[in-house]
C-alpha positions in Angstrom: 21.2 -14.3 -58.5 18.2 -12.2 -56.7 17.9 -12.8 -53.3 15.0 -14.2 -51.4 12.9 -12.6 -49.0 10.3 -13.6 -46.4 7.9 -12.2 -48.6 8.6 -14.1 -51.7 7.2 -17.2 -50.5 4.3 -18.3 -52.6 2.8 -19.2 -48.8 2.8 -16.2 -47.8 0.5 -12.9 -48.2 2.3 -9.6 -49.5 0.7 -6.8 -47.1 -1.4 -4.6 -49.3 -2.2 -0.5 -48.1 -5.7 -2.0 -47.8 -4.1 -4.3 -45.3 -2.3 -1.5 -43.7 -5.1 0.8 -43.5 -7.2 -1.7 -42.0 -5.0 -2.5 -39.1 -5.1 1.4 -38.5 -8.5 1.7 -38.6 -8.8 -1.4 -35.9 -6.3 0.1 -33.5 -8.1 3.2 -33.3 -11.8 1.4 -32.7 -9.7 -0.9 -30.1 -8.9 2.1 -28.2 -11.9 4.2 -28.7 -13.2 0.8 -26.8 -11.0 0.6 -23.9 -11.8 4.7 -22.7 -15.3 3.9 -22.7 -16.0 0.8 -21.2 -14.7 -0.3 -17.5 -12.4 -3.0 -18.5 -12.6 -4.2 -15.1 -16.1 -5.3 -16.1 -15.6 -7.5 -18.5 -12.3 -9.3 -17.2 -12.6 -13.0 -16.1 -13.3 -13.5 -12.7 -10.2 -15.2 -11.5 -7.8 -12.0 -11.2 -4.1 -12.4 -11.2 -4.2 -10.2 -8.0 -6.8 -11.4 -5.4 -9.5 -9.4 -4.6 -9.1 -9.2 -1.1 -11.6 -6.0 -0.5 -13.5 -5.9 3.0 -11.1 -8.0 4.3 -12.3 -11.1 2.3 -9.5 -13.4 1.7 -10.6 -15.8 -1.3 -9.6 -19.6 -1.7 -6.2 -20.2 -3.4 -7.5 -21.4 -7.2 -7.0 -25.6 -7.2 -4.2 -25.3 -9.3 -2.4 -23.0 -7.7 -2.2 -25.1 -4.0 -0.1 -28.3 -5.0 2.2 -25.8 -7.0 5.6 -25.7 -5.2 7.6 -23.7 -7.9 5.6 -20.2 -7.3 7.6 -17.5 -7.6 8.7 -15.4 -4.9 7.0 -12.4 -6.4 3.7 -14.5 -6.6 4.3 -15.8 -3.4 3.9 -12.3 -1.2 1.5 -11.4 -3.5 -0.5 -14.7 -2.6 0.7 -15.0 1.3 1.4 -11.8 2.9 -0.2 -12.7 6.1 3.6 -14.6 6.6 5.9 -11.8 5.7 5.9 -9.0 8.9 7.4 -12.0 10.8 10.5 -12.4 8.3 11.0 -8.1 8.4 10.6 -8.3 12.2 13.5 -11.2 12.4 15.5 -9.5 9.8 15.4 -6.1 12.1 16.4 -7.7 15.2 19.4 -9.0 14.0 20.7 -6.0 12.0 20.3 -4.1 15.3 23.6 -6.4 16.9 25.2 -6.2 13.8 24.2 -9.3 12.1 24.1 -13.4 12.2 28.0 -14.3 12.6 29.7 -17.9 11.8 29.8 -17.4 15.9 26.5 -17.3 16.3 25.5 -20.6 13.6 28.5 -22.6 15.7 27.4 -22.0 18.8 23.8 -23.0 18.1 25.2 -26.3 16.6 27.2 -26.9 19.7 24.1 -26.6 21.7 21.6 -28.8 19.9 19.9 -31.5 21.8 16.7 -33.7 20.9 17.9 -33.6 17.1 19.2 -31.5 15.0 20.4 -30.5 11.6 23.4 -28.4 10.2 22.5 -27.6 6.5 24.2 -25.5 3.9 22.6 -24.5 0.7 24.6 -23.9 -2.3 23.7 -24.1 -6.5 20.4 -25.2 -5.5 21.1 -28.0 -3.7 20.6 -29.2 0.1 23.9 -30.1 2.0 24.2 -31.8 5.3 27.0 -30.6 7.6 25.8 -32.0 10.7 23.2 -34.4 11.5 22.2 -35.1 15.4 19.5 -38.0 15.1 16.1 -37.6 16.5 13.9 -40.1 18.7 11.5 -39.9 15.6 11.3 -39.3 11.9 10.6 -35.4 12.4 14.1 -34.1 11.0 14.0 -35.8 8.0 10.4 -34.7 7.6 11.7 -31.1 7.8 14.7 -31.9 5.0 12.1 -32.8 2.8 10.1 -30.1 3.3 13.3 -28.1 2.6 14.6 -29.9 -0.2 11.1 -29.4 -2.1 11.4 -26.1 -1.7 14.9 -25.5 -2.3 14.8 -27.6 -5.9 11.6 -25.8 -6.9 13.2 -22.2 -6.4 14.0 -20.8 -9.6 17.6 -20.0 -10.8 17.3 -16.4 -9.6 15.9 -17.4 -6.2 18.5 -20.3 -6.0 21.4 -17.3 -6.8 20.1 -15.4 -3.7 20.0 -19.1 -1.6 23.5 -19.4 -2.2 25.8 -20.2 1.3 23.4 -20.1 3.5 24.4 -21.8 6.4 21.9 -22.5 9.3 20.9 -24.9 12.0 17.2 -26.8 12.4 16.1 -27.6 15.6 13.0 -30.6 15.4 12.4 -30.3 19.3 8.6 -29.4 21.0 10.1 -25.9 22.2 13.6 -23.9 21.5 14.3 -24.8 25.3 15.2 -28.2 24.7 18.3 -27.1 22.2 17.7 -24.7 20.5 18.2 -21.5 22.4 22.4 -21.1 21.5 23.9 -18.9 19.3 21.4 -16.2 20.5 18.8 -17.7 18.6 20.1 -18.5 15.6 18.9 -21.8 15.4 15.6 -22.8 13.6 12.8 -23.6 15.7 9.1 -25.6 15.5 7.8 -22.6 18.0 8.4 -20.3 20.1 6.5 -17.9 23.0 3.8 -15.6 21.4 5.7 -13.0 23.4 9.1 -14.0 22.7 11.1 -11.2 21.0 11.8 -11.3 17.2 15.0 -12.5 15.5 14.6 -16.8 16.0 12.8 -18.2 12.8 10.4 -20.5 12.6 10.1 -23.8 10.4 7.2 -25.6 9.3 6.1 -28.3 11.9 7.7 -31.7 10.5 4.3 -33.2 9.9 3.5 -30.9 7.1 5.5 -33.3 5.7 4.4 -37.0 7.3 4.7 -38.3 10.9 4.4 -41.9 10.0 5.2 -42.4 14.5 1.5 -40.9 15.4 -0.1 -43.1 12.1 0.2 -40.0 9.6 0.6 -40.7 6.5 1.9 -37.4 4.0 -0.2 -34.1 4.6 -1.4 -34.6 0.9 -2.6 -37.8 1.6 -4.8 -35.9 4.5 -5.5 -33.4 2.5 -7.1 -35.5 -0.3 -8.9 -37.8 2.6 -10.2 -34.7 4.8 -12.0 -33.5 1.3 -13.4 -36.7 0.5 -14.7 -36.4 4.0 -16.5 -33.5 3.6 -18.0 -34.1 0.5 -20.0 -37.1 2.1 -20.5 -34.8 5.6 -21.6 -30.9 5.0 -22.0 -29.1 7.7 -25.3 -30.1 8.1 -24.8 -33.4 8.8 -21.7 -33.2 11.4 -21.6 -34.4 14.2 -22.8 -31.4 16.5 -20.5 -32.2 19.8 -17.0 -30.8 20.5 -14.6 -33.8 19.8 -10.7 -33.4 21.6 -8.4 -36.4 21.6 -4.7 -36.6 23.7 -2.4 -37.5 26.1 -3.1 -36.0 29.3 1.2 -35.6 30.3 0.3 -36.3 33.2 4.0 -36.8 33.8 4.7 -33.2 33.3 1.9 -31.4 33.9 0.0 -29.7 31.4 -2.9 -27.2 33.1 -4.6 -26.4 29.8 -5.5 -29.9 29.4 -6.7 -30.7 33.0 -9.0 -27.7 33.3 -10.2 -28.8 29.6 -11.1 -32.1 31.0 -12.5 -30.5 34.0 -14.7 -28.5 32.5 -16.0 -30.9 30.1 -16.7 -33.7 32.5 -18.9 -31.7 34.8 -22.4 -33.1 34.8 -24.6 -31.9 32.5 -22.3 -31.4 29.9 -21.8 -34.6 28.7 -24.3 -33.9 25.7 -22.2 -31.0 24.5 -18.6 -32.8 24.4 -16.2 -35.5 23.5 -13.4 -35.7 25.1 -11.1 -38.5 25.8 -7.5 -39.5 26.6 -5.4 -41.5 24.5 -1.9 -42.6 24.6 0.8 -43.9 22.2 2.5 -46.1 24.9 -0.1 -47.3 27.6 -3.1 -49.5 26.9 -6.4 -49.7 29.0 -10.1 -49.5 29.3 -9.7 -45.3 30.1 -7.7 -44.7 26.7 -9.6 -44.0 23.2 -8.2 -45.7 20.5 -5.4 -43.4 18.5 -7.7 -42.6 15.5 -5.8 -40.8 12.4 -6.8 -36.8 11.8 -9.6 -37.2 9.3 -11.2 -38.9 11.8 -11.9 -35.9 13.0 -13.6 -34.0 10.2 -16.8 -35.7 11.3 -17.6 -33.2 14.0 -18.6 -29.5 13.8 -16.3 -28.6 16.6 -12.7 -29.7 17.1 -10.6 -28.2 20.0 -7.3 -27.5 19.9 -5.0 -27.2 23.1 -1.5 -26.7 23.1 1.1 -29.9 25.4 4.2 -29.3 26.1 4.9 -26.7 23.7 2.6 -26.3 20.4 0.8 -29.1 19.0 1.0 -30.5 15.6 -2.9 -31.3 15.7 -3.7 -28.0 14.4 -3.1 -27.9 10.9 -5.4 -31.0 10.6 -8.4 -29.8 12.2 -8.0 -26.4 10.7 -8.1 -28.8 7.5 -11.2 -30.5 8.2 -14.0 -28.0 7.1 -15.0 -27.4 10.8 -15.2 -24.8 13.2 -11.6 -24.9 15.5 -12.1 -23.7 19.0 -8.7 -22.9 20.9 -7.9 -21.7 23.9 -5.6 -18.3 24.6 -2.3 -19.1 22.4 0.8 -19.1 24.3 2.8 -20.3 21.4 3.4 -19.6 17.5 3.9 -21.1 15.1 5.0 -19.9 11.3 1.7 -20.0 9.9 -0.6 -18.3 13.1 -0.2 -14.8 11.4 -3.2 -16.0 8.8 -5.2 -17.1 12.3 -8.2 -14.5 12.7 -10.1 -15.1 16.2 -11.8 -11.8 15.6 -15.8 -12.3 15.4 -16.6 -9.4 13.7 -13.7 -9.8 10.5 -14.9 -11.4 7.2 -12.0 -14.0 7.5 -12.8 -15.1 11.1 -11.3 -18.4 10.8 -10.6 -20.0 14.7 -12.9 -19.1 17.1 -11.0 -18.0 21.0 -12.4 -20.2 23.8 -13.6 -16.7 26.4 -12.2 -16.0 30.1 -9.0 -17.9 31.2 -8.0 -21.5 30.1 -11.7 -23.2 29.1 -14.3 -22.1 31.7 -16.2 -20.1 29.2 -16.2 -23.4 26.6 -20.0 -24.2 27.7 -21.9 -21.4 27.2 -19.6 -20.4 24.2 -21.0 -24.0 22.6 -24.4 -23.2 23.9 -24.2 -20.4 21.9 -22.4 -21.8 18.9 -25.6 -24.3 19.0 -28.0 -21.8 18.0 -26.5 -19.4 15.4 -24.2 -19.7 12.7 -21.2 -18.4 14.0 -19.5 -21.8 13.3 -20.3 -22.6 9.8 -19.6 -19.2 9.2 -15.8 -20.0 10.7 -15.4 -23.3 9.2 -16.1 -21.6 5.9 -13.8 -18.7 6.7 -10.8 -21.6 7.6 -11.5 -23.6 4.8 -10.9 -20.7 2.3 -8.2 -18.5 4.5 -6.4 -21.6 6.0 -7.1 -24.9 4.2 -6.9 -23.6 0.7 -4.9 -20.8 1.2 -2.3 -20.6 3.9 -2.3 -24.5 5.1 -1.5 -25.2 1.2 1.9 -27.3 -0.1 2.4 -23.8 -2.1 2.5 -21.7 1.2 4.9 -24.1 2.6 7.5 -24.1 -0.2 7.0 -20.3 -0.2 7.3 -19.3 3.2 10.5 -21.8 3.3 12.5 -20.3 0.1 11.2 -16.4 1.9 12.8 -17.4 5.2 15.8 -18.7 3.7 16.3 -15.3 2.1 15.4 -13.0 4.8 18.2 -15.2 7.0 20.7 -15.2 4.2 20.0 -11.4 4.0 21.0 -10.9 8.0 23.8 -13.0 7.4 27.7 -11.1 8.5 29.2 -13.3 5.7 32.6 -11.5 6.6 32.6 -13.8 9.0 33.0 -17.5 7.6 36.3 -17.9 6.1 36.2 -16.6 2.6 34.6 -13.4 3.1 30.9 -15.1 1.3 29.5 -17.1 3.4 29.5 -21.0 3.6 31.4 -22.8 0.8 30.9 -26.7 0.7 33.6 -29.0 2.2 34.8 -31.5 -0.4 34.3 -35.4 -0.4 30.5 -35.8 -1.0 30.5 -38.1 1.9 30.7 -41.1 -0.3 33.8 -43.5 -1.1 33.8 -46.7 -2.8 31.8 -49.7 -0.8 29.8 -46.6 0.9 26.4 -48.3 2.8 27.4 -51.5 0.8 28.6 -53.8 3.4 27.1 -53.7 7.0 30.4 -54.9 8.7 32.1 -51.9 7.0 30.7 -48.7 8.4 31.3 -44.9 6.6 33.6 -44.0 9.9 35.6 -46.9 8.8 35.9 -45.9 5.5 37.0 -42.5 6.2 34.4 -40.5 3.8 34.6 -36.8 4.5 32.8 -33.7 3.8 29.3 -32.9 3.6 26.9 -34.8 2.1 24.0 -34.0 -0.2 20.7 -34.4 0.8 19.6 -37.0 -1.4 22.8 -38.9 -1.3 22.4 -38.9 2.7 18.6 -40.9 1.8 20.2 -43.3 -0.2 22.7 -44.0 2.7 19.6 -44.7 5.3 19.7 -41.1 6.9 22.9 -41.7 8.8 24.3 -39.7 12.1 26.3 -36.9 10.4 29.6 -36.5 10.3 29.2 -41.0 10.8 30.1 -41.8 14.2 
């Protein structure tokens, strides 16, 4: 019996020499084509490399900015503002020999004002050690984590493997997270702190339900909605600043702002009120949520005790952002761009010392266009671009690998790096019975992230 062949199919089209020449003769048209005509002319304007010429950073495309699964190739490509921070980390701690077992103890031991002890391993998030917070802002930073540790792909998740690090979810590394010569994960830190601490998103990039903030998407979606009912043009054309004065521990930034906005005569240029989360009276402004702010033209920005979470909000609002002279940093403040004179100018410096050069600087914003021009530069550097979920989940799965890089993993016990201990955290009647606690069941080992949720976020190993 003959065999059968592709070609014997009555379906299907025996190739002729006509066919063949044919082909040849297109191919050789083709690239007759391509040596005379600039391709670059005729490709589609979206690029799979930004144009960034002139120092023009374009919007990240809409589809692009929710995506949490970008590849770390895609990722630098897209955010390489974030990266010199990672080298500079990476650097310092190759110069004393690497990030020892030592060092990742010690900075457990030390935690105060909430912390967590997290190992990564197969692409899943593992809970060591978990020191409870006065708020939510831990487990906001988890999910942050998680997001971006399930998204990785299976290569990324191979080079995430035994990581073993410590958060810190305090203002400032002061407060906790200074031991293990740094080696805890921190909110901030001093603009001219030396390299080698690494930063993690602020915890309300995920949601801080405490202050009345909902997820950042949800803000995200409402501060566009915002601005597609308020241009510029119709703003409010005052500088608008809400928050707690801390009177309690002193914060000069914000007494000489409200100084120098209360002076007479000023009154028609400003907007500035104290609120409070705890006290109630006739001097505080009600606690309005951050898209309440996207009204205005002008938003400042000052830093409290440390940083403030504020900023990613009003950098999201489509308005001009008017700070004062940084004295912390956050992970994202590489993408900032105070410089007048840049095409990306996206946060405009407050002049002089603290803010006594606020009132002519908005006498001048008043009659040019320096602050549409900055509010359009944010929107497309900051809101679309480096304030996106993508940049999050990218920056996270870059740090984790530029820590696991640093890591001496001689120096956990089986020569790799951290291996998970056994028991899942779970036994039968786990969380089922509220006279019966996980300490009195005995469950041991560390527990999965999501298995940790279902269990009501407990203190970690239970106490």
């Amino acid at each position: 019996m003959s065999r059968r062949f592709a070609f014997d199919s009555p379906d299907l089209v025996r190739p002729t020499s006509f066919g063949f020449q044919a082909a040849f003769v297109c191919f050789l048209l083709t690239a007759l084509f391509c040596t005379l005509v600039d391709l670059e002319s005729i490709r589609p304007s979206w690029k799979e490399e930004p144009d960034w010429t002139n120092g023009y950073t374009p919007p990240l495309p809409p589809s692009m900015q929710d995506d949490v699964t970008l590849h770390s190739s895609t990722c630098r490509r897209e955010f390489p503002l974030l990266y010199a921070q990672l080298e500079e980390n990476e650097v310092s701690w190759r110069a004393k020999g690497g990030l020892t077992l030592h060092h990742v103890d010690e900075a457990w031991e030390r935690c105060a004002n909430g912390c967590a002890r997290v190992i990564i391993q197969d692409g899943q998030v593992f809970l060591r050690g978990y020191a409870k917070d006065w708020q939510s802002r831990l487990a906001s930073m988890l999910g942050l984590l998680q997001t971006a540790i399930e998204s990785a792909s299976w290569e990324e998740k191979q080079q995430l493997n035994n990581v073993d690090f410590v958060l810190n979810g305090a203002d400032k590394p002061e407060h906790g997270g200074e031991g293990g010569d740094g080696a805890a994960w921190v909110l901030c830190k001093k603009v001219k702190a030396p390299p080698g601490q690494y930063l993690a998103p602020d915890f309300s990039f995920g949601a801080w339900p405490e202050a009345g903030i909902a997820s950042y998407r949800e803000f995200r979606r409402d501060a566009r909605k915002v601005n597609k009912q308020l241009p510029w043009d119709r703003k409010e054309d005052k500088a608008i600043w809400r928050g707690a004065m801390l009177k309690h521990i002193g914060v000069p930034i914000r007494d000489n702002l409200w100084e120098v906005t209360h002076q007479p005569g000023f009154m028609d240029l400003f907007d500035v009120k104290e609120t409070n989360f705890w006290d109630q009276g006739p001097q505080f402004a009600p606690i309005e949520p951050p898209v309440y702010f996207c009204k205005n033209k002008y938003l400042l920005h000052t830093e409290g005790n440390a940083y403030s979470g504020r900023s990613k909000f009003l950098l999201g609002c489509g308005s001009a952002v008017i700070i004062h002279r940084l004295e912390w940093s956050q992970h994202f403040h590489p993408a900032l761009v105070t410089a007048s004179a840049h095409a990306d100018h996206n946060v405009i410096q407050s002049p002089g010392e603290m803010w006594h050069g606020l009132p002519t600087l908005m006498e001048q914003l008043r009659t040019s266009d320096e602050g549409e021009r900055v509010a359009e530069a944010a929107n497309r550097t900051l809101t679309n671009r480096y304030l996106t979920p993508a940049s999050i989940s990218c920056y996270l799965r870059a740090a984790l690998m530029s820590y696991g890089s640093i890591m001496a993993r001689s120096t956990w016990p089986n020569g790799e790096g951290a291996q998970v201990i056994e028991g899942g955290g779970v036994k039968p009647g786990a969380g089922a019975r509220a006279t019966v606690t996980l300490k009195d069941l005995g469950v041991q080992g560390d527990i999965e992230y999501n298995v940790w949720l279902n269990l009501g976020q407990p203190q970690w190993p239970p106490t």
